[in-house]
PyMOL CGO cylinders between C-alpha atoms (Angstrom):
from pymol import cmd
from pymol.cgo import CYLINDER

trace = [
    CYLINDER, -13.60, -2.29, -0.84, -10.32, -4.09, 0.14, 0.3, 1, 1, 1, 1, 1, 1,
    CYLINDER, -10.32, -4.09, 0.14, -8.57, -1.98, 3.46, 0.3, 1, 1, 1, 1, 1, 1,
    CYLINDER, -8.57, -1.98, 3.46, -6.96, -1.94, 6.27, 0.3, 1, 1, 1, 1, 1, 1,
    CYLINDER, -6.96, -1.94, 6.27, -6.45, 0.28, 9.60, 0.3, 1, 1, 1, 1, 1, 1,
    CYLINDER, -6.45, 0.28, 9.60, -2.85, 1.81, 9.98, 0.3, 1, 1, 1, 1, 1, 1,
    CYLINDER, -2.85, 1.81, 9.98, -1.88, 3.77, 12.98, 0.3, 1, 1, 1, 1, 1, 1,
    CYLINDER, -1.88, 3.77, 12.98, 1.07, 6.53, 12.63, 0.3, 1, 1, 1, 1, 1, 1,
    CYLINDER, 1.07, 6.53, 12.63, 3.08, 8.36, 14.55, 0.3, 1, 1, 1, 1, 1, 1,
    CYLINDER, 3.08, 8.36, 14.55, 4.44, 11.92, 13.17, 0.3, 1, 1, 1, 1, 1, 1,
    CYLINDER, 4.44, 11.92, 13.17, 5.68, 12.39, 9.79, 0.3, 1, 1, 1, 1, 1, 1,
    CYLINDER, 5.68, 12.39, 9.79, 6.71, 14.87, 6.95, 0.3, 1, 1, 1, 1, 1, 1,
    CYLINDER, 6.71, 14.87, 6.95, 5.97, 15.11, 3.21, 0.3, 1, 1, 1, 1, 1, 1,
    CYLINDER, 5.97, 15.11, 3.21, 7.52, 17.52, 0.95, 0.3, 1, 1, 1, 1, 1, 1,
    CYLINDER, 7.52, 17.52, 0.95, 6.18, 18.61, -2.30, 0.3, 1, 1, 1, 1, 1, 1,
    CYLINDER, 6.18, 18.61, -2.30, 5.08, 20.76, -4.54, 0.3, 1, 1, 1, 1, 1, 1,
    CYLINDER, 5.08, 20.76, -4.54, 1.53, 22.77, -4.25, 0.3, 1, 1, 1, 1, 1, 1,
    CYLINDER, 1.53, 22.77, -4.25, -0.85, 22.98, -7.00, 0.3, 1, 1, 1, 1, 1, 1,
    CYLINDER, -0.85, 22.98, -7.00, -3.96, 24.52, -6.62, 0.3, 1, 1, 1, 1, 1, 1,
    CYLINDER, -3.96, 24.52, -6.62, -7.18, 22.38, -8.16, 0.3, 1, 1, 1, 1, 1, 1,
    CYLINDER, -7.18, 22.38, -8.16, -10.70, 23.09, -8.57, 0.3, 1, 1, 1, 1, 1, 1,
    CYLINDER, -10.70, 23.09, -8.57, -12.87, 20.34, -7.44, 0.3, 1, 1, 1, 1, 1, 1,
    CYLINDER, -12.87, 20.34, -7.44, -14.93, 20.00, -10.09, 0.3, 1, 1, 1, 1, 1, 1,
    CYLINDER, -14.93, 20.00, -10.09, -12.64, 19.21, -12.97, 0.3, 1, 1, 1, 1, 1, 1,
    CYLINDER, -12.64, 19.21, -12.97, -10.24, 17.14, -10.22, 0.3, 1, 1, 1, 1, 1, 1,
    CYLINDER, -10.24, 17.14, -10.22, -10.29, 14.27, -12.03, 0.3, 1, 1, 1, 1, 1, 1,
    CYLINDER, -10.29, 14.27, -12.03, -8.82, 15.89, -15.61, 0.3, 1, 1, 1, 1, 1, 1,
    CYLINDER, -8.82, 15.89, -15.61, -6.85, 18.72, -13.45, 0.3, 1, 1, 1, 1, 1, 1,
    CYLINDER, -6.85, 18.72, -13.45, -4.52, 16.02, -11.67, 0.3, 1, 1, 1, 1, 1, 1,
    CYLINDER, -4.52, 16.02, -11.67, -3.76, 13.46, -14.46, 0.3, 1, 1, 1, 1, 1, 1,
    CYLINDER, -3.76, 13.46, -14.46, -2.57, 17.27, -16.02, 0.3, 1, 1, 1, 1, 1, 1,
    CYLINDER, -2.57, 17.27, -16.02, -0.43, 17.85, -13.17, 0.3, 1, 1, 1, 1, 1, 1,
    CYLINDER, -0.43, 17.85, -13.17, 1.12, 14.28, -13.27, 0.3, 1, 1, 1, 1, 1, 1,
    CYLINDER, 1.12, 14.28, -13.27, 2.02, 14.53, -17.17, 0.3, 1, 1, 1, 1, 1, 1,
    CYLINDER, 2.02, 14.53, -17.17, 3.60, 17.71, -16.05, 0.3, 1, 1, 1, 1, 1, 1,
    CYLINDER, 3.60, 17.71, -16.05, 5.62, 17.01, -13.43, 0.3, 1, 1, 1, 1, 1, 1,
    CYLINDER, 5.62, 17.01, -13.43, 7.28, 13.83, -15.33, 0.3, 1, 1, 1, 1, 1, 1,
    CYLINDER, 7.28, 13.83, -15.33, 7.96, 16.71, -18.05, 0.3, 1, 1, 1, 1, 1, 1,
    CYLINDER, 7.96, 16.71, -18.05, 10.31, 18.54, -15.58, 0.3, 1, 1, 1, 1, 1, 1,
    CYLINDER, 10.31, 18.54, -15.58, 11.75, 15.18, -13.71, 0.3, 1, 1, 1, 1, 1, 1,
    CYLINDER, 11.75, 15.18, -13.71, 9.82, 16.07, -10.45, 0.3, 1, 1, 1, 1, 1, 1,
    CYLINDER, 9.82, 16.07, -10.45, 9.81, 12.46, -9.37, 0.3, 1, 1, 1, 1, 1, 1,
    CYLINDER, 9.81, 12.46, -9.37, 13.37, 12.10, -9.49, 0.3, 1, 1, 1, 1, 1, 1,
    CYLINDER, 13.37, 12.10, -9.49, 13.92, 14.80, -7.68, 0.3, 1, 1, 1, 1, 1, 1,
    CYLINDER, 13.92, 14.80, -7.68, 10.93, 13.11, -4.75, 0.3, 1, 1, 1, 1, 1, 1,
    CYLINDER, 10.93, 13.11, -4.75, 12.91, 9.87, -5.10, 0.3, 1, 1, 1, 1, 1, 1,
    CYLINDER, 12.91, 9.87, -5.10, 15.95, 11.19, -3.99, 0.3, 1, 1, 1, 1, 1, 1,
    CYLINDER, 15.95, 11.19, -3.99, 14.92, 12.90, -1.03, 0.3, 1, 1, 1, 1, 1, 1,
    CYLINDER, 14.92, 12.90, -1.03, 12.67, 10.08, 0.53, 0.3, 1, 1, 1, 1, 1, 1,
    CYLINDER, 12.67, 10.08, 0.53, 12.70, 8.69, 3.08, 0.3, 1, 1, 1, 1, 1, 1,
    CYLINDER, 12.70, 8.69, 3.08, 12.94, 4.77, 2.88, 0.3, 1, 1, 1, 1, 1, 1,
    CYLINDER, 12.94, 4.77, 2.88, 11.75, 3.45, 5.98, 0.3, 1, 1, 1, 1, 1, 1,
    CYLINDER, 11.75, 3.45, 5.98, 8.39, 4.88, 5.95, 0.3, 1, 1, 1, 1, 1, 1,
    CYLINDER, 8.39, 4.88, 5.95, 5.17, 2.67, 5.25, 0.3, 1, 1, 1, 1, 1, 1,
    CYLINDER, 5.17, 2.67, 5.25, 3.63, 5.43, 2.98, 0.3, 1, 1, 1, 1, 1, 1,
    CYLINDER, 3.63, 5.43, 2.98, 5.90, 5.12, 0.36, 0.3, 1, 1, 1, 1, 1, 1,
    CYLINDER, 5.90, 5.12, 0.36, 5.95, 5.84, -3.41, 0.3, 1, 1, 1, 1, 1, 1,
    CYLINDER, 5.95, 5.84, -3.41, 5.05, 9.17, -5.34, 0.3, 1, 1, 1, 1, 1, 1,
    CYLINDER, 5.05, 9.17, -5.34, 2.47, 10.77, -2.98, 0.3, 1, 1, 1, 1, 1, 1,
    CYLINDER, 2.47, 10.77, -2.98, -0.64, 13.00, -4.26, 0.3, 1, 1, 1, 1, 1, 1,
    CYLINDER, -0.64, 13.00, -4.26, -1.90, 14.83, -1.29, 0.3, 1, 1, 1, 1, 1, 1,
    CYLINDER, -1.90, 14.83, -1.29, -5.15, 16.33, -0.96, 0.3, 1, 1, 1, 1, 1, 1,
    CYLINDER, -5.15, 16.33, -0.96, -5.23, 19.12, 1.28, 0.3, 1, 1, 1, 1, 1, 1,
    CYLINDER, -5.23, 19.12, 1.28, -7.47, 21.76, 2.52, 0.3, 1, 1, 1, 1, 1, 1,
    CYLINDER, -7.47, 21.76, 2.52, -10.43, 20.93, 0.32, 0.3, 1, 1, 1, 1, 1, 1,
    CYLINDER, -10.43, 20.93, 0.32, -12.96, 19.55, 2.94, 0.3, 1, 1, 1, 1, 1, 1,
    CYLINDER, -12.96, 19.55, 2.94, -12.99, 16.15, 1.12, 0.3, 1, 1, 1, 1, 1, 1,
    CYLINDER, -12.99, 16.15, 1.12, -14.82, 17.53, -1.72, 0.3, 1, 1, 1, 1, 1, 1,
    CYLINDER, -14.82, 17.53, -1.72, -16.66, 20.09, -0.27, 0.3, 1, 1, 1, 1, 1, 1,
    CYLINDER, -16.66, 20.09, -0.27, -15.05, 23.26, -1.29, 0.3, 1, 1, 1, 1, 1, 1,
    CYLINDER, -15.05, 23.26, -1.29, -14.62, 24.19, -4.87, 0.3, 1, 1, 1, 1, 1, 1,
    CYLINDER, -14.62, 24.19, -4.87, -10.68, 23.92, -4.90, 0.3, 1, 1, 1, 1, 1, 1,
    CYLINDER, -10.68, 23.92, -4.90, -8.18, 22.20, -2.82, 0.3, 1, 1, 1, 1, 1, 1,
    CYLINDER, -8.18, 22.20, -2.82, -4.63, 21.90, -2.83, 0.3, 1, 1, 1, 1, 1, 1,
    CYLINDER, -4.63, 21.90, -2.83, -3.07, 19.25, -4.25, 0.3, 1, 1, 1, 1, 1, 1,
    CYLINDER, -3.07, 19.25, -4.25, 0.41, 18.00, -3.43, 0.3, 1, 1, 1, 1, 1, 1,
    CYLINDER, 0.41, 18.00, -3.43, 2.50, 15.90, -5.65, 0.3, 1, 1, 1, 1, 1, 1,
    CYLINDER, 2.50, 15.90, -5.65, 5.32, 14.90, -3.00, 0.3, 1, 1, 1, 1, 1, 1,
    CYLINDER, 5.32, 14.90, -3.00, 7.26, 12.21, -0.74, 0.3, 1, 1, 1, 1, 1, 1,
    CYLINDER, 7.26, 12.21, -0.74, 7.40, 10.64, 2.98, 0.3, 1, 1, 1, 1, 1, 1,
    CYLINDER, 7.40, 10.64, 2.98, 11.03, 12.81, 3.67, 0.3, 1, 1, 1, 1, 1, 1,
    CYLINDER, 11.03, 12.81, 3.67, 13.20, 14.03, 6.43, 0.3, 1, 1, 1, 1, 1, 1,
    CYLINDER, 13.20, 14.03, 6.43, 14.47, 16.53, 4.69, 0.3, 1, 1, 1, 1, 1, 1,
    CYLINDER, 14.47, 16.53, 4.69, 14.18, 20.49, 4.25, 0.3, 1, 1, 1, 1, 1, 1,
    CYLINDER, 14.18, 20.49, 4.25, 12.24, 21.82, 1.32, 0.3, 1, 1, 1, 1, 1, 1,
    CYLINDER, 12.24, 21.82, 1.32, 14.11, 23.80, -1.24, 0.3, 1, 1, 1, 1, 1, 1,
    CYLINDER, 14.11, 23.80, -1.24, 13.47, 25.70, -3.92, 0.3, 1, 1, 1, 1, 1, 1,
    CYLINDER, 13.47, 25.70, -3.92, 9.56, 26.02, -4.86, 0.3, 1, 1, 1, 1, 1, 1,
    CYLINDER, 9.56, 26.02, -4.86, 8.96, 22.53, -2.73, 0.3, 1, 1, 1, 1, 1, 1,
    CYLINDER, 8.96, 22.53, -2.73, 6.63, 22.79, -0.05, 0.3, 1, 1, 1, 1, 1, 1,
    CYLINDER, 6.63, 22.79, -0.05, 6.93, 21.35, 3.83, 0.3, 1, 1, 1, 1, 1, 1,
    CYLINDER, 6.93, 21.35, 3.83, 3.45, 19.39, 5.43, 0.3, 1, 1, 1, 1, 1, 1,
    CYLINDER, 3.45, 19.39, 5.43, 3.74, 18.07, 8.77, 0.3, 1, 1, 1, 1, 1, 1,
    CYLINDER, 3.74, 18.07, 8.77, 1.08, 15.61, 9.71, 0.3, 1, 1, 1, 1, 1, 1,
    CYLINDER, 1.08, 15.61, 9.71, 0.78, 14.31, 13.97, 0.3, 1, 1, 1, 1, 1, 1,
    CYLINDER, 0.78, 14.31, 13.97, -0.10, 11.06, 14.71, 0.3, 1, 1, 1, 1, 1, 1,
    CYLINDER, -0.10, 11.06, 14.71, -3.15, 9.45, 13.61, 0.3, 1, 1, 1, 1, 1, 1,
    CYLINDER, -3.15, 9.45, 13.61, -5.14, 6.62, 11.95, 0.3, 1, 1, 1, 1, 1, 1,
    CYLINDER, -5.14, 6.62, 11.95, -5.23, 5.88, 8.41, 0.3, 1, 1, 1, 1, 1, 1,
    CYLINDER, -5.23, 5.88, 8.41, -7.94, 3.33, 6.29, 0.3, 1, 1, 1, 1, 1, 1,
    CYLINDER, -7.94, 3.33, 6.29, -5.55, 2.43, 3.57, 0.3, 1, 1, 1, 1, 1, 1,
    CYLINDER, -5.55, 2.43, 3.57, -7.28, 0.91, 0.28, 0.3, 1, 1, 1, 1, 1, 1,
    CYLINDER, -7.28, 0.91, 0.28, -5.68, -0.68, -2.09, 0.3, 1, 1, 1, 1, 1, 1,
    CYLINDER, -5.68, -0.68, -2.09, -6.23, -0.83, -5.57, 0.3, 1, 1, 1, 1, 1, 1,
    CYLINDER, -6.23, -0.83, -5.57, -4.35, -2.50, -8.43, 0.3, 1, 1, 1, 1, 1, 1,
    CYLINDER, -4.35, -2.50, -8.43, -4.63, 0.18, -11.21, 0.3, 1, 1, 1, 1, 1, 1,
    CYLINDER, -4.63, 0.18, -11.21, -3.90, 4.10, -10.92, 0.3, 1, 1, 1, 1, 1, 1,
    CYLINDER, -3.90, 4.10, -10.92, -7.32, 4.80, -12.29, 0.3, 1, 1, 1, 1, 1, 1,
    CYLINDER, -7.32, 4.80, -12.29, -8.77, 2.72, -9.38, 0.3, 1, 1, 1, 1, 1, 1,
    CYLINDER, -8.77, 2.72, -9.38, -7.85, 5.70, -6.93, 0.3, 1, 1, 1, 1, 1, 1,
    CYLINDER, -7.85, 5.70, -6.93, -10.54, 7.75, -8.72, 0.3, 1, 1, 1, 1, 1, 1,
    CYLINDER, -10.54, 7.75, -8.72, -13.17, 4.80, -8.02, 0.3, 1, 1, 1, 1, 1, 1,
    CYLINDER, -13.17, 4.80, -8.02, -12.12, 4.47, -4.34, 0.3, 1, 1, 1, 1, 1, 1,
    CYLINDER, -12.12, 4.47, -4.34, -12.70, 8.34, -3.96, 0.3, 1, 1, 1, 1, 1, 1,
    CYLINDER, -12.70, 8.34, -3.96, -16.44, 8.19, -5.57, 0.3, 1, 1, 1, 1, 1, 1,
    CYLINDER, -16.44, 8.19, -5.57, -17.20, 5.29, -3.10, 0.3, 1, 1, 1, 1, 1, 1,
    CYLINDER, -17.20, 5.29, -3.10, -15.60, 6.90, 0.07, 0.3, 1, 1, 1, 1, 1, 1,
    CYLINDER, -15.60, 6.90, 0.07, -18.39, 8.28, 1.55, 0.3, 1, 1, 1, 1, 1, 1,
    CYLINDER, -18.39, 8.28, 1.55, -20.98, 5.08, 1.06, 0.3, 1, 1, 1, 1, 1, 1,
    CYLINDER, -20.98, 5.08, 1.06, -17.53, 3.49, 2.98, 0.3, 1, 1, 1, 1, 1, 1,
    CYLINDER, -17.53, 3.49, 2.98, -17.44, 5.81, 5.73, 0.3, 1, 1, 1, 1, 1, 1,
    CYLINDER, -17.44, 5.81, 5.73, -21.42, 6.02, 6.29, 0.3, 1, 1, 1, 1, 1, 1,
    CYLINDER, -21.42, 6.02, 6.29, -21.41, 2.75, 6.65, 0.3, 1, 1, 1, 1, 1, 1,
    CYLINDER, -21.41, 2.75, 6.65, -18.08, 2.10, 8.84, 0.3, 1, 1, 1, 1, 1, 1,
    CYLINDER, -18.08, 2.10, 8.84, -16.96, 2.58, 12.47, 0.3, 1, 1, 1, 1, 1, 1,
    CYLINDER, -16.96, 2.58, 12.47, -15.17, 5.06, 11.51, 0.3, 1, 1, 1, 1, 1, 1,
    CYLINDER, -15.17, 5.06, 11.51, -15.28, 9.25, 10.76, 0.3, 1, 1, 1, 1, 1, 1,
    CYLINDER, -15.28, 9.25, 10.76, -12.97, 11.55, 8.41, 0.3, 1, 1, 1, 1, 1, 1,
    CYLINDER, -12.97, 11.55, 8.41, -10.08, 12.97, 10.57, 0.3, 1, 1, 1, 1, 1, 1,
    CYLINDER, -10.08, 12.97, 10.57, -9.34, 16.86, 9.72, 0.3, 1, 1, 1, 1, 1, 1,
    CYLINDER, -9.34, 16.86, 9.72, -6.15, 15.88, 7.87, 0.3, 1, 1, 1, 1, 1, 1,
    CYLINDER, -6.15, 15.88, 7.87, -5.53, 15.75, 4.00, 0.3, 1, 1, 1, 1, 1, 1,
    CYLINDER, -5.53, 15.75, 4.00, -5.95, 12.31, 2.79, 0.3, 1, 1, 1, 1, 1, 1,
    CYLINDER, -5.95, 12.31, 2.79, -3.07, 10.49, 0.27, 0.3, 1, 1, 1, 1, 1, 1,
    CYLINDER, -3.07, 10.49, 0.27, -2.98, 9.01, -2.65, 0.3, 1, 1, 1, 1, 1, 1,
    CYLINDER, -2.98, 9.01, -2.65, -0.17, 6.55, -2.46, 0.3, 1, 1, 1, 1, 1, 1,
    CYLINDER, -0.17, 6.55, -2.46, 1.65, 5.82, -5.98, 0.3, 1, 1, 1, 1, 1, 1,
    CYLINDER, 1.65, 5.82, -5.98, 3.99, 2.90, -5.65, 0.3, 1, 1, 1, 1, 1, 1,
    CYLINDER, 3.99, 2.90, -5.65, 6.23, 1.48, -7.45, 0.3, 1, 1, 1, 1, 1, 1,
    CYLINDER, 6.23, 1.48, -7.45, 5.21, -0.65, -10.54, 0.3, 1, 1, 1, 1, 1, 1,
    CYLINDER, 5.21, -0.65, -10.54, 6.44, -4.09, -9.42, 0.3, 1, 1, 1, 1, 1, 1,
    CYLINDER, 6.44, -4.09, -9.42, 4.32, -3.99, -6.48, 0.3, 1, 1, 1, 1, 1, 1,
    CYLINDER, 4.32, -3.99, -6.48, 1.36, -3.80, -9.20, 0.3, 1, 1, 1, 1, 1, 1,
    CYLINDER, 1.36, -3.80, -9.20, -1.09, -1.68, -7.05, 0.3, 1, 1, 1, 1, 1, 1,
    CYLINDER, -1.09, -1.68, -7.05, -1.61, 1.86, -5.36, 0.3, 1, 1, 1, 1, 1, 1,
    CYLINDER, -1.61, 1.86, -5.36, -3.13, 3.10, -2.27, 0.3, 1, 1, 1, 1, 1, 1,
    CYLINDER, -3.13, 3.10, -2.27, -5.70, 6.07, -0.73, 0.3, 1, 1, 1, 1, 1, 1,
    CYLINDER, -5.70, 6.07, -0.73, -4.68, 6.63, 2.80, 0.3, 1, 1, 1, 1, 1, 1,
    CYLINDER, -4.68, 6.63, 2.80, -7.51, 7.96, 4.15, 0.3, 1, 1, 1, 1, 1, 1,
    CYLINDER, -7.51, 7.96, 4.15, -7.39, 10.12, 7.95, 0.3, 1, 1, 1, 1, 1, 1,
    CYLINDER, -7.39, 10.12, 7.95, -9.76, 8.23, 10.27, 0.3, 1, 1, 1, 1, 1, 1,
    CYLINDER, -9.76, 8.23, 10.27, -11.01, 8.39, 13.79, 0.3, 1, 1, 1, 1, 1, 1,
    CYLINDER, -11.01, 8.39, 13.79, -13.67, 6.10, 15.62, 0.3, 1, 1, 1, 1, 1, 1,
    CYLINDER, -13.67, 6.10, 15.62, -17.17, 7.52, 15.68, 0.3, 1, 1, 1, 1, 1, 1,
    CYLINDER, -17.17, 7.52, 15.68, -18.16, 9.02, 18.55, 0.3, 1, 1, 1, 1, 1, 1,
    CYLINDER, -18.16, 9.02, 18.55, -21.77, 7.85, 20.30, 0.3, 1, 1, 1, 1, 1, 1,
    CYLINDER, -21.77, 7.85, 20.30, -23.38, 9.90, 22.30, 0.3, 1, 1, 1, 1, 1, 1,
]
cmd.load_cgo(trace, "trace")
């Protein structure tokens, strides 16, 4: 698997929460995408990013479901912003940390990069930091997409 190490300091996403059970993930959030293009959600995102920021693109955030563990997380279709939330958007703060960003050249290859994470991080330097992990959209002339992935060094005792 292609990656690379990113370090970051502070930053905000806004959003909008939807609640997904684990099990049916992969049918649940291609749902939620088809959805949100329905009601112009990304247009709304785009204008509220921030442009600076080296996550950028249309952000799927998966929060508070133990990296598959637990049988529903939440799942956050939102942007790198600066900005207040409004309306039913949503607020995360995230502190500084590390990040294995892969890259993939399809959408669907996100899904494949999730089902080999933990072969990855078995085998790696490298443990799952307690932060929700992104899936990183970008735009289509770049022709790929990215899973930022919370890290931290593994500790020997």
């Amino acid at each position: 698997m292609k990656y690379r190490i990113e370090q970051f300091d502070e930053f905000s996403i806004i959003g909008i929460k939807y609640c997904v059970k684990t099990k049916n993930a992969f049918n649940e959030v291609p749902e939620i995408w088809a959805e949100a293009k329905e009601k112009g959600i990304f247009e709304q995102l785009w204008q509220i990013r921030k442009t600076a920021h080296k996550i950028r693109g249309i952000l799927g955030v998966c929060a508070n479901g133990d990296f598959g563990k637990n049988e529903e997380f939440d799942y956050i279709l939102a942007i790198v912003s600066e900005q207040s939330a409004s309306g039913e958007m949503i607020k995360m703060d995230f502190p500084e940390s590390s990040w294995a960003v892969f890259e993939v050249q399809e959408p669907e290859g996100i899904q494949q990069i999730w089902e080999r994470l933990m072969d990855w991080i078995s085998s790696s330097d490298y443990e799952l930091a307690n932060l929700p992990a992104i899936e990183c959209y970008l735009p289509i002339e770049e022709n790929k997409n990215e899973l930022w992935v919370p890290i931290h060094k593994k500790t020997t005792i």
